[in-house]
PyMOL Python script that loads the backbone (N, CA, C, O; Angstrom):
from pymol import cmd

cmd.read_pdbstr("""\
ATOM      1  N   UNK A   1     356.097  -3.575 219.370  1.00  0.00           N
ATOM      2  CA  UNK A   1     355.840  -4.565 218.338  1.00  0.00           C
ATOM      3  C   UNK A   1     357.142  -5.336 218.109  1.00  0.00           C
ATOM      4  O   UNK A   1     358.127  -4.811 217.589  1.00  0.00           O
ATOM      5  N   UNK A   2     357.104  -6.512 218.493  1.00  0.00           N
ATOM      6  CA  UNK A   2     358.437  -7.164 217.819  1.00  0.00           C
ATOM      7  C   UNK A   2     358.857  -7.532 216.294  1.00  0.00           C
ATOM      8  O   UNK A   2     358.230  -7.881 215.293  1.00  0.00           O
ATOM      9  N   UNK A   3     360.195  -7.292 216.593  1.00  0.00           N
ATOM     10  CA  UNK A   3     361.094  -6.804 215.274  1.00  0.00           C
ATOM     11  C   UNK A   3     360.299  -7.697 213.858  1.00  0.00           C
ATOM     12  O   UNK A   3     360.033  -7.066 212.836  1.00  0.00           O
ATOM     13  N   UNK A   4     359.969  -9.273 213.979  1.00  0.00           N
ATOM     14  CA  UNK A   4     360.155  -9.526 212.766  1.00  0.00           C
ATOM     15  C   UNK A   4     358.563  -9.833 212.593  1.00  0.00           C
ATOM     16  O   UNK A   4     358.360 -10.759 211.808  1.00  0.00           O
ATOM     17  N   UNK A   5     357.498  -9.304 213.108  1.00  0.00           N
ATOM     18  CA  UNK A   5     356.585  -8.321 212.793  1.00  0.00           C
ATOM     19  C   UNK A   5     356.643  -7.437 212.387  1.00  0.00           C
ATOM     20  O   UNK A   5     355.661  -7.316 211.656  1.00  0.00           O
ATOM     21  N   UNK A   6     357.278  -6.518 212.359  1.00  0.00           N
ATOM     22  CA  UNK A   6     357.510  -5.206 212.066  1.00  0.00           C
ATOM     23  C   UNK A   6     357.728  -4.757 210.728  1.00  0.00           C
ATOM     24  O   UNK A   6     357.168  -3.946 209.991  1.00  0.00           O
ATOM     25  N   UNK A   7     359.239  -5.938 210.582  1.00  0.00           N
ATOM     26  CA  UNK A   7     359.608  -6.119 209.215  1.00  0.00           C
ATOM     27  C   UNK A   7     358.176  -6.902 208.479  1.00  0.00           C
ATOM     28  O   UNK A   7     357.701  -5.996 207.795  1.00  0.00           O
ATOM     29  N   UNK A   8     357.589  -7.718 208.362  1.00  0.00           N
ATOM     30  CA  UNK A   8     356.519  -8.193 208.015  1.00  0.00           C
ATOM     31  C   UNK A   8     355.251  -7.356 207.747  1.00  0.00           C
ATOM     32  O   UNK A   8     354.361  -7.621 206.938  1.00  0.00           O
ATOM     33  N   UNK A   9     355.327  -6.394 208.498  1.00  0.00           N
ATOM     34  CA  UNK A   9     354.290  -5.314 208.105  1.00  0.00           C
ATOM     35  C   UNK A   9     355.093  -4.327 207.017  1.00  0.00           C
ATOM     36  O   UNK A   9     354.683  -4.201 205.864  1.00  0.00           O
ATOM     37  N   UNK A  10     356.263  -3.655 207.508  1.00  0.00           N
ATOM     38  CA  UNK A  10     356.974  -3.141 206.512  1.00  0.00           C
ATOM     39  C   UNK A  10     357.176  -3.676 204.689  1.00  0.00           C
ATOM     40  O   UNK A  10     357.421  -3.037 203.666  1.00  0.00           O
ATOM     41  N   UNK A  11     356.950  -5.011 204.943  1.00  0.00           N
ATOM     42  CA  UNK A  11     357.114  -5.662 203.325  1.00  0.00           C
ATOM     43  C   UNK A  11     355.890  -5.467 202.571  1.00  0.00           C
ATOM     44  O   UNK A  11     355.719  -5.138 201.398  1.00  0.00           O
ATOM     45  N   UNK A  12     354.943  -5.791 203.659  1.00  0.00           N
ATOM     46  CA  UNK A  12     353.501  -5.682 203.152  1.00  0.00           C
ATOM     47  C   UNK A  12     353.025  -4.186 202.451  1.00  0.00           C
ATOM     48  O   UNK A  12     352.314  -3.964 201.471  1.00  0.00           O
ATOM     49  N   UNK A  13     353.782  -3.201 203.457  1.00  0.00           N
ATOM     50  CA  UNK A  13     353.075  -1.751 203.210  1.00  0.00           C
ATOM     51  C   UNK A  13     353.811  -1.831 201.814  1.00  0.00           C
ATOM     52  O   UNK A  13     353.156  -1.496 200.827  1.00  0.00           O
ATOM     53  N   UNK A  14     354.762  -2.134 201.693  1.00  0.00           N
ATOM     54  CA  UNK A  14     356.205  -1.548 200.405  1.00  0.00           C
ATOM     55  C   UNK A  14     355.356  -2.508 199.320  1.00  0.00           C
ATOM     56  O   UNK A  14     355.086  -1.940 198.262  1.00  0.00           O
ATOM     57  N   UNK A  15     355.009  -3.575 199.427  1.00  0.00           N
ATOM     58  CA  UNK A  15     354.374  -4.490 198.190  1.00  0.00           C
ATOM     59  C   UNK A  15     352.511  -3.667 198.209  1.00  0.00           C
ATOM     60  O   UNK A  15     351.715  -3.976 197.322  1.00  0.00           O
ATOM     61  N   UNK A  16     352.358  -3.274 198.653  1.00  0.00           N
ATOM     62  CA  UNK A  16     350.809  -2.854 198.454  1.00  0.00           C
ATOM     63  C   UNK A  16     351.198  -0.915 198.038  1.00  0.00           C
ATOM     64  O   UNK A  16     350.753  -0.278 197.083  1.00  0.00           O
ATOM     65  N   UNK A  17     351.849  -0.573 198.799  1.00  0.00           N
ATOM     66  CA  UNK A  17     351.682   0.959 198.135  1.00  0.00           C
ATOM     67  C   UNK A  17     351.165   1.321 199.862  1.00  0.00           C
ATOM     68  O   UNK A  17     351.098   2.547 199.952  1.00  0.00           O
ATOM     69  N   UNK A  18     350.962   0.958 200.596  1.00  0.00           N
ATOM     70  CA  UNK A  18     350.273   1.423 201.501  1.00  0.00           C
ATOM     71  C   UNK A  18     351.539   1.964 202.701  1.00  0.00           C
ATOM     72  O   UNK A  18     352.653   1.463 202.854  1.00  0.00           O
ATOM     73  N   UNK A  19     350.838   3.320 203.566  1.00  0.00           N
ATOM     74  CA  UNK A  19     351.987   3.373 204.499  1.00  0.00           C
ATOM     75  C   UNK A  19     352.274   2.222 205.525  1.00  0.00           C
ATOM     76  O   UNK A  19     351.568   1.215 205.561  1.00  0.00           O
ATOM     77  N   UNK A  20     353.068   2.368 206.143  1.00  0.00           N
ATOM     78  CA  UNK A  20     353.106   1.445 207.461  1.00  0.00           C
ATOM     79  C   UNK A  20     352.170   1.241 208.484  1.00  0.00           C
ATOM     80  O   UNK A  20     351.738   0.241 209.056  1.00  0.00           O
ATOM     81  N   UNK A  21     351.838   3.217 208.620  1.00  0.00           N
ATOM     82  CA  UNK A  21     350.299   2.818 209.522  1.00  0.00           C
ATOM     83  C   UNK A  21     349.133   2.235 208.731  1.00  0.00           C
ATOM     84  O   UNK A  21     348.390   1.458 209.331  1.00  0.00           O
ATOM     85  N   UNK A  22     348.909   2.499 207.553  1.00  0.00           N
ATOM     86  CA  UNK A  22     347.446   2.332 206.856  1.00  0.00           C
ATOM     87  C   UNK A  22     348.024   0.182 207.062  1.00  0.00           C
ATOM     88  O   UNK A  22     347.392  -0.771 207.519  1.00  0.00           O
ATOM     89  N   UNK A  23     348.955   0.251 206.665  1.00  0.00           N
ATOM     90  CA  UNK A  23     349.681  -1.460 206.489  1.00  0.00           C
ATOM     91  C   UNK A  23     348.720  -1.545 208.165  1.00  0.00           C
ATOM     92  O   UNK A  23     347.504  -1.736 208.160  1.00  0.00           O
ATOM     93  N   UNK A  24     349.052  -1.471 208.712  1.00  0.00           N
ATOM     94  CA  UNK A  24     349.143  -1.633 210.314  1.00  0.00           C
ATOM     95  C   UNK A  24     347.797  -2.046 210.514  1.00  0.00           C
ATOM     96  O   UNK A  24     347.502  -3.120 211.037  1.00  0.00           O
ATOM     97  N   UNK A  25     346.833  -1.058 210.032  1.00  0.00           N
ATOM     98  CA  UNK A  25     345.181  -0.439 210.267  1.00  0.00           C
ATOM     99  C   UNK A  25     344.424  -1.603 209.701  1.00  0.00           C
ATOM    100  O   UNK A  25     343.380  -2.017 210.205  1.00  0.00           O
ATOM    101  N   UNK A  26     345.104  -2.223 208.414  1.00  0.00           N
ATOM    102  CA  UNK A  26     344.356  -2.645 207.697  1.00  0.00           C
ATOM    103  C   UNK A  26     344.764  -4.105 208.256  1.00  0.00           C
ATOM    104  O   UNK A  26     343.788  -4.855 208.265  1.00  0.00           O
ATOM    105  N   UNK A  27     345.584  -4.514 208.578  1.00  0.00           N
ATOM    106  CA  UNK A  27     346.076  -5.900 208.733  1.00  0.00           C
ATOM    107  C   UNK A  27     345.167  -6.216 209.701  1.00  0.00           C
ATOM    108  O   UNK A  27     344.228  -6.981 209.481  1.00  0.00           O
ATOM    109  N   UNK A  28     345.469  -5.420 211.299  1.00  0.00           N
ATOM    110  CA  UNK A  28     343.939  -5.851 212.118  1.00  0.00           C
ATOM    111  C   UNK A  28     342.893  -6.322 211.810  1.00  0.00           C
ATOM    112  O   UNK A  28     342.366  -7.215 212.472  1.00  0.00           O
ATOM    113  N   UNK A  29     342.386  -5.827 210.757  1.00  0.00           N
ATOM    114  CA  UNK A  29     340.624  -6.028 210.170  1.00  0.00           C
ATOM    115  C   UNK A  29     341.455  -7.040 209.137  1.00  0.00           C
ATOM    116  O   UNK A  29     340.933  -8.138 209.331  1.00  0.00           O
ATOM    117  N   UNK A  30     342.225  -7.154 208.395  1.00  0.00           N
ATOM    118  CA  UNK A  30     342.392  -8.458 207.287  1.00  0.00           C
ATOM    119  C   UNK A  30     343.157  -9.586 207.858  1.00  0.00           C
ATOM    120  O   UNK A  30     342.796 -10.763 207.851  1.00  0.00           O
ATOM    121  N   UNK A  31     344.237  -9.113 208.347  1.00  0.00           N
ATOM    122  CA  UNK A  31     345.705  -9.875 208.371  1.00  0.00           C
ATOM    123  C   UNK A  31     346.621  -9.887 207.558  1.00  0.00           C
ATOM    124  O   UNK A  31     346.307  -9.960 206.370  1.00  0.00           O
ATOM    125  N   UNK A  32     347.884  -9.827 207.886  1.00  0.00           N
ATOM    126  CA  UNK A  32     348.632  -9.653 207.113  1.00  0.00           C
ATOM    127  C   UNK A  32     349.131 -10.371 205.327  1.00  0.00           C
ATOM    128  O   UNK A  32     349.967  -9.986 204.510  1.00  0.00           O
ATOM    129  N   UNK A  33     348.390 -11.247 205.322  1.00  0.00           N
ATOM    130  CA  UNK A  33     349.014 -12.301 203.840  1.00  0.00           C
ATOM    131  C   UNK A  33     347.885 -11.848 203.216  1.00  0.00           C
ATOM    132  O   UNK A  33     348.048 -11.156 202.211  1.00  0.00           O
ATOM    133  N   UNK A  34     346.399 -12.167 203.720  1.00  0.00           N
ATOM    134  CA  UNK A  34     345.044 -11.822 203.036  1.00  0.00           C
ATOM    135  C   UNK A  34     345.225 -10.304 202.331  1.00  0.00           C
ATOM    136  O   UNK A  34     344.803 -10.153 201.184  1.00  0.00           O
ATOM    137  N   UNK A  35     345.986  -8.968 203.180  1.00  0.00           N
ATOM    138  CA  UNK A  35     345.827  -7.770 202.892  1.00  0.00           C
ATOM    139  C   UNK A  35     346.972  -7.652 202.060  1.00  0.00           C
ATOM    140  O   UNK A  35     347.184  -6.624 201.417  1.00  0.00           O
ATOM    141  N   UNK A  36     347.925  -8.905 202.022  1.00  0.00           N
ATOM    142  CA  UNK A  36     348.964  -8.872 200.841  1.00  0.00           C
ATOM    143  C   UNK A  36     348.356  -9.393 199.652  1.00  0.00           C
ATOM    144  O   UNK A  36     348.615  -8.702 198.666  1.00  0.00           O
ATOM    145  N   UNK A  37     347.770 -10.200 199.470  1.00  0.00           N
ATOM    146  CA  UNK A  37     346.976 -10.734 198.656  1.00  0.00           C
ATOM    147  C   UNK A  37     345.725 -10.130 197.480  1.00  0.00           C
ATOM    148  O   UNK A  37     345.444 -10.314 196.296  1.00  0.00           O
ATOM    149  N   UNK A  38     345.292  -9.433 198.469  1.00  0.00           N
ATOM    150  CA  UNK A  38     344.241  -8.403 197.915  1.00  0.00           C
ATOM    151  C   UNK A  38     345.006  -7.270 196.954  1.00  0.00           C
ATOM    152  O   UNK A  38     344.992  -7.072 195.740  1.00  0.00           O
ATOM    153  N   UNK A  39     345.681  -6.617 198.079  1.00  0.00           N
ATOM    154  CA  UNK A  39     346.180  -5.481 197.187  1.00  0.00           C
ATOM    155  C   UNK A  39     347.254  -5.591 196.926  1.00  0.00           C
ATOM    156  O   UNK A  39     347.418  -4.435 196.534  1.00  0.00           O
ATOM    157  N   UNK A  40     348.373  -6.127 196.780  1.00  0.00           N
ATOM    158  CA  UNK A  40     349.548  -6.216 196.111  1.00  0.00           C
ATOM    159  C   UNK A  40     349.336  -6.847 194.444  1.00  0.00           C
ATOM    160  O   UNK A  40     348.830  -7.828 193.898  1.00  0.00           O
ATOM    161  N   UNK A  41     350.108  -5.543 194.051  1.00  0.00           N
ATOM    162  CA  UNK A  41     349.666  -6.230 192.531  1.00  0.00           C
ATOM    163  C   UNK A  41     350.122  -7.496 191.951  1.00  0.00           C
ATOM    164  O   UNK A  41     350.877  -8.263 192.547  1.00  0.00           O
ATOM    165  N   UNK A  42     349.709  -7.676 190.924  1.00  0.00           N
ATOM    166  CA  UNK A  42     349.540  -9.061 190.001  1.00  0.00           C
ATOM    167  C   UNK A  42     351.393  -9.120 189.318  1.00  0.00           C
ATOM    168  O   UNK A  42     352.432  -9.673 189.678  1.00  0.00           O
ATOM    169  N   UNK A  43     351.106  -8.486 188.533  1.00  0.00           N
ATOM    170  CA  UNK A  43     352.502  -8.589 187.747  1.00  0.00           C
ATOM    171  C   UNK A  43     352.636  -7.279 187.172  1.00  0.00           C
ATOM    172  O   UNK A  43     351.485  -6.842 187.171  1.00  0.00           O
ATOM    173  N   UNK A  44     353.341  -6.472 186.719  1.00  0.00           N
ATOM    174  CA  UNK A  44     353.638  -5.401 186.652  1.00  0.00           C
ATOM    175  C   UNK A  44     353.274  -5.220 185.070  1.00  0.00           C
ATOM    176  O   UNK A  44     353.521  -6.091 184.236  1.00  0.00           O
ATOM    177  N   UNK A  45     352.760  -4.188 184.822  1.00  0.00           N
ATOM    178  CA  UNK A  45     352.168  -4.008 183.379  1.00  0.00           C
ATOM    179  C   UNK A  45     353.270  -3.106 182.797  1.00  0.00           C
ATOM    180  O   UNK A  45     353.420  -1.980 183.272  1.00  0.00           O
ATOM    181  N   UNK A  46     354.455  -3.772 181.268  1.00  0.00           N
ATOM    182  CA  UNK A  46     355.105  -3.107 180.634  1.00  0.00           C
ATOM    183  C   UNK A  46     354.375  -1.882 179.857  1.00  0.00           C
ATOM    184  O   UNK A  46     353.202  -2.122 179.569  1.00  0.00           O
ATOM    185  N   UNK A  47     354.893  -0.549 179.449  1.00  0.00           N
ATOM    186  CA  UNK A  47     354.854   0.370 178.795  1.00  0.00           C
ATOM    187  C   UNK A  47     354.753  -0.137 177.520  1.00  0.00           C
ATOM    188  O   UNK A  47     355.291  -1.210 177.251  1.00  0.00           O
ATOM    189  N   UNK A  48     353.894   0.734 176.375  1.00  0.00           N
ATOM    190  CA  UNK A  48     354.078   0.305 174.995  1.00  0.00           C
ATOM    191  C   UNK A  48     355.343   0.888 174.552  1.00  0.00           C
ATOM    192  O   UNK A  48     355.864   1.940 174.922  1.00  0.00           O
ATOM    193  N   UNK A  49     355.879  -0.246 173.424  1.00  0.00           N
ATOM    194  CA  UNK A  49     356.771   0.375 172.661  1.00  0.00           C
ATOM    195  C   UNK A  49     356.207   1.250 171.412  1.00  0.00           C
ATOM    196  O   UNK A  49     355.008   1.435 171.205  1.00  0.00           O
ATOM    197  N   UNK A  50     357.619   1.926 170.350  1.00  0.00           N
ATOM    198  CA  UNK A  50     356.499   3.034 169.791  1.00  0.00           C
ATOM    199  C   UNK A  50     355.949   2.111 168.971  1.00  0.00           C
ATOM    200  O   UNK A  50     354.766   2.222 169.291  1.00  0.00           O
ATOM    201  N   UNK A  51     355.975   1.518 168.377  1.00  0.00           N
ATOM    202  CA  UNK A  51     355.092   0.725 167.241  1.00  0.00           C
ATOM    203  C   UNK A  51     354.126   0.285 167.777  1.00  0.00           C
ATOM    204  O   UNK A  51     353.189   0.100 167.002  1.00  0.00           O
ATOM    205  N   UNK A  52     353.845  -0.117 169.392  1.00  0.00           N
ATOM    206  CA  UNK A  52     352.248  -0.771 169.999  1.00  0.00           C
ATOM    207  C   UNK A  52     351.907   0.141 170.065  1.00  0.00           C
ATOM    208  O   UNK A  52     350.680   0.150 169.968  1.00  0.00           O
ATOM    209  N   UNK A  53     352.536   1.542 170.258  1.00  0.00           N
ATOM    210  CA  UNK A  53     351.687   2.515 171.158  1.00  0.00           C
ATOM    211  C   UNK A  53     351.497   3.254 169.229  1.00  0.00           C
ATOM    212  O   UNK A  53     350.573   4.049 169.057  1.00  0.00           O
ATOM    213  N   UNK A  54     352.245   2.959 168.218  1.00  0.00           N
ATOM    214  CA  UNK A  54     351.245   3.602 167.386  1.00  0.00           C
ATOM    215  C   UNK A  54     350.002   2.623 166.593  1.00  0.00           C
ATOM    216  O   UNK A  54     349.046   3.252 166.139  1.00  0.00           O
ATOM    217  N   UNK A  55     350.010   1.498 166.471  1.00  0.00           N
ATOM    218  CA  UNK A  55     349.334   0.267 166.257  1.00  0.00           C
ATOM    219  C   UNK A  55     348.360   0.648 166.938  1.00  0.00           C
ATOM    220  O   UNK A  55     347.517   1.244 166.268  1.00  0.00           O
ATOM    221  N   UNK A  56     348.024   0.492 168.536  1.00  0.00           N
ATOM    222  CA  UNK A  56     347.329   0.991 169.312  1.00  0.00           C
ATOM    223  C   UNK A  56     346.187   2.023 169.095  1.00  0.00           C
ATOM    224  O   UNK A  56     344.973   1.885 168.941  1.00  0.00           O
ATOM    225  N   UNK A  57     347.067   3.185 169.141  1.00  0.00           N
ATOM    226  CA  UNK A  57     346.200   4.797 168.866  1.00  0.00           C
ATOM    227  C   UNK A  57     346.389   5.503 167.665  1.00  0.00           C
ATOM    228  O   UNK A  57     346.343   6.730 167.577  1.00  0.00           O
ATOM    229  N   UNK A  58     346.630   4.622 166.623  1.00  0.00           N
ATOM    230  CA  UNK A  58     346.709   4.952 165.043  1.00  0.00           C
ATOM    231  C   UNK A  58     345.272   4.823 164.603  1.00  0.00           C
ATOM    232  O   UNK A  58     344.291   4.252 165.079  1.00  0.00           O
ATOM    233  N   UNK A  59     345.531   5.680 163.343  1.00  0.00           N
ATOM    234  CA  UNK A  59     344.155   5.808 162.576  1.00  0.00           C
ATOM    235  C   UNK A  59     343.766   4.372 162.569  1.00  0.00           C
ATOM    236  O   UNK A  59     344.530   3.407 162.559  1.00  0.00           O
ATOM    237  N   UNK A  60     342.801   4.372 162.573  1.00  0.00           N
ATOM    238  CA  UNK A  60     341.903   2.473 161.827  1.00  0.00           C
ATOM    239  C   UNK A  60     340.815   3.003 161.325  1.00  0.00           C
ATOM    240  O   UNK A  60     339.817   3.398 161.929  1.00  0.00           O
ATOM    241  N   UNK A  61     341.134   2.998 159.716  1.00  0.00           N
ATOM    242  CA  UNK A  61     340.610   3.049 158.505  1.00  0.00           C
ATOM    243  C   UNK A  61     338.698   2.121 158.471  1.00  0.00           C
ATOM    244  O   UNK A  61     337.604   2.479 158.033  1.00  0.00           O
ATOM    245  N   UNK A  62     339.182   0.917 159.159  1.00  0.00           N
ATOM    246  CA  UNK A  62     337.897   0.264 158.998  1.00  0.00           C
ATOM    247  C   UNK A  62     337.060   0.297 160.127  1.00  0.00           C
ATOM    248  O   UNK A  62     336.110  -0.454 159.903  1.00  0.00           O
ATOM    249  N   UNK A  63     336.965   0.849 161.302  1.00  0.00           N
ATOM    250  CA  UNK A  63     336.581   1.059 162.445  1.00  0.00           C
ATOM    251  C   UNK A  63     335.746   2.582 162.188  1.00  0.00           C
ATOM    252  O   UNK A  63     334.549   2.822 162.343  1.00  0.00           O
ATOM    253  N   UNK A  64     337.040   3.640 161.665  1.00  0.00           N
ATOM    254  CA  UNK A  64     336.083   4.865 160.293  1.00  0.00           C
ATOM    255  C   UNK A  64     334.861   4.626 159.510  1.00  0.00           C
ATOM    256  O   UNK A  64     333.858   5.322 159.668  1.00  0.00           O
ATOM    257  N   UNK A  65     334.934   3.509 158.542  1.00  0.00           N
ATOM    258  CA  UNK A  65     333.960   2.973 157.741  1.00  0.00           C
ATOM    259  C   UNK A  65     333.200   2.837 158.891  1.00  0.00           C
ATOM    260  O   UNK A  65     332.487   3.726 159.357  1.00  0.00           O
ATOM    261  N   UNK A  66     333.320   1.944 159.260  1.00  0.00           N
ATOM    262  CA  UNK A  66     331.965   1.441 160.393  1.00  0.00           C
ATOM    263  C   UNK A  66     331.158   2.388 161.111  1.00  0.00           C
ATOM    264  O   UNK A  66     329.930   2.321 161.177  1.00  0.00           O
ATOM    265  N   UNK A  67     331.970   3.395 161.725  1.00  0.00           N
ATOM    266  CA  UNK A  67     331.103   4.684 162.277  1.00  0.00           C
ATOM    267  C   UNK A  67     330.019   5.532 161.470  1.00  0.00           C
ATOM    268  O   UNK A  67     328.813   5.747 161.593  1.00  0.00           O
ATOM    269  N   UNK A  68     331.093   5.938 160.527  1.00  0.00           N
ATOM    270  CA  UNK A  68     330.133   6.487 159.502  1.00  0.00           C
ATOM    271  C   UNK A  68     329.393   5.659 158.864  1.00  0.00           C
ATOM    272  O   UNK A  68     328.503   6.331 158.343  1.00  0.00           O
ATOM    273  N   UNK A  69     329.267   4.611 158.621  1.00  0.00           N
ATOM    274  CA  UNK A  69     327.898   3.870 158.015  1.00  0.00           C
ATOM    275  C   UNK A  69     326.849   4.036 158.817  1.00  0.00           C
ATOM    276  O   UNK A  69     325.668   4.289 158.582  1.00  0.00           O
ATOM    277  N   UNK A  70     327.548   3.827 159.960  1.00  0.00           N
ATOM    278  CA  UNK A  70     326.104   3.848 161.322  1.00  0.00           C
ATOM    279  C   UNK A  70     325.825   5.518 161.658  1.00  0.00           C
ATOM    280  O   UNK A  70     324.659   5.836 161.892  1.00  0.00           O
ATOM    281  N   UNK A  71     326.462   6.158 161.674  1.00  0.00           N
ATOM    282  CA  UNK A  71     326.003   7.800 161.435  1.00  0.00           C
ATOM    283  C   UNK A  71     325.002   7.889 160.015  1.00  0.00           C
ATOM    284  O   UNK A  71     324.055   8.674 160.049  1.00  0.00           O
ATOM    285  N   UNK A  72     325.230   7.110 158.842  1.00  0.00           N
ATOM    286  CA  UNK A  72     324.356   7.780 157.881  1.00  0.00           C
ATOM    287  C   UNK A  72     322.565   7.008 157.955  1.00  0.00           C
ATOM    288  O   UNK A  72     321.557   7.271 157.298  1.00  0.00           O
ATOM    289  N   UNK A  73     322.806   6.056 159.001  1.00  0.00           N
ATOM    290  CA  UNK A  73     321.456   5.053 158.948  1.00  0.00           C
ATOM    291  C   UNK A  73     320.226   6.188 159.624  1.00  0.00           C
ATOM    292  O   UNK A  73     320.263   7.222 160.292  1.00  0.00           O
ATOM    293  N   UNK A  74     319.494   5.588 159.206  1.00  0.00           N
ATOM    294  CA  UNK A  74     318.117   6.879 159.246  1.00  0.00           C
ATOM    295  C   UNK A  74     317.470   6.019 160.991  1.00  0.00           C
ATOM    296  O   UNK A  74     317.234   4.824 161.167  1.00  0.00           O
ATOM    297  N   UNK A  75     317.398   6.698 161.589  1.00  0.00           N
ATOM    298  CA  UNK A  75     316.746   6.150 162.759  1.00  0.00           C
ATOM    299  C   UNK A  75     314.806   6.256 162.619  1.00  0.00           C
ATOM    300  O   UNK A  75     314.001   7.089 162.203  1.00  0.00           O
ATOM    301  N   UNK A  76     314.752   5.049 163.163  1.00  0.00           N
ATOM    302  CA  UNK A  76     313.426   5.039 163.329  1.00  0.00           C
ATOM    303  C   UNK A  76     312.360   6.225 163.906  1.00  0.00           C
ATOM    304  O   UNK A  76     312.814   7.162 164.563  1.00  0.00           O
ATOM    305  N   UNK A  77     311.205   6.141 163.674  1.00  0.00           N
ATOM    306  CA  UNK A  77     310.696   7.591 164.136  1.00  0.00           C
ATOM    307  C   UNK A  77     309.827   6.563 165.127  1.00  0.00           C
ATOM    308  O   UNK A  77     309.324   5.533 164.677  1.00  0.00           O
ATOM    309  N   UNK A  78     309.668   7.096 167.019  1.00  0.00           N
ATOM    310  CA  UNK A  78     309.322   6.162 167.701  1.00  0.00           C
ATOM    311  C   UNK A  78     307.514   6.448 167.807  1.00  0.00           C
ATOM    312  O   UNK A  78     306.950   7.541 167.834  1.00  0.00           O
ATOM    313  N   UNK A  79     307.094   5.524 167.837  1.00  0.00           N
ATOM    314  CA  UNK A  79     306.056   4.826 167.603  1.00  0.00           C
ATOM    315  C   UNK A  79     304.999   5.387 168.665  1.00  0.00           C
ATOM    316  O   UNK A  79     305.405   5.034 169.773  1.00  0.00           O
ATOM    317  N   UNK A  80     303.515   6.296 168.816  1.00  0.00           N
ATOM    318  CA  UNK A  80     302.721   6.106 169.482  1.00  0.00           C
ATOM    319  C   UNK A  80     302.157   5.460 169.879  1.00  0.00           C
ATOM    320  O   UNK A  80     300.981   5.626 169.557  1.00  0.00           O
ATOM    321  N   UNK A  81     302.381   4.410 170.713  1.00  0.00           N
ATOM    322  CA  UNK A  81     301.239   3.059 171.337  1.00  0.00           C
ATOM    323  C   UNK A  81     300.419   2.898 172.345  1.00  0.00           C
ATOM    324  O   UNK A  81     299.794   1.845 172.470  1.00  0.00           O
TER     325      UNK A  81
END
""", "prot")
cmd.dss("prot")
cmd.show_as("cartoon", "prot")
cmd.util.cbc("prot")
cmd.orient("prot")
């Protein structure tokens, strides 16, 4: 395989997560930019900080209300027709 193929498959596997052979396997059946395209990710998703991550998965008081209102509603009794 010449060199700056090689490297070209190598960038691809390193930007997708994929090995060099799976890079290799898959490029045949896609090509190389299309199979960069597909699976190389978008933009990298930051971590929450602690205040999103307690904002986030903190109590919510009114989301509470709401459940339990709909837990106390009497369900219909279904209908012989």
């Amino acid at each position: 395989m010449p060199e700056d193929l090689l490297g070209e498959v190598r960038e691809t596997a390193a930007a997708t997560g994929l090995s060099v052979a799976a890079a290799m396997r898959q490029s045949m059946k896609l090509g190389l930019p299309r199979l960069r395209r597909q699976l190389a990710p978008r933009a990298a998703v930051k971590p929450f900080t602690q205040a999103e991550a307690k904002r986030a998965f903190g109590p919510d008081p009114e989301g509470d209300a709401i459940a339990a209102r709909l837990a106390c509603r009497r369900r219909p009794e279904p209908s012989d027709d």
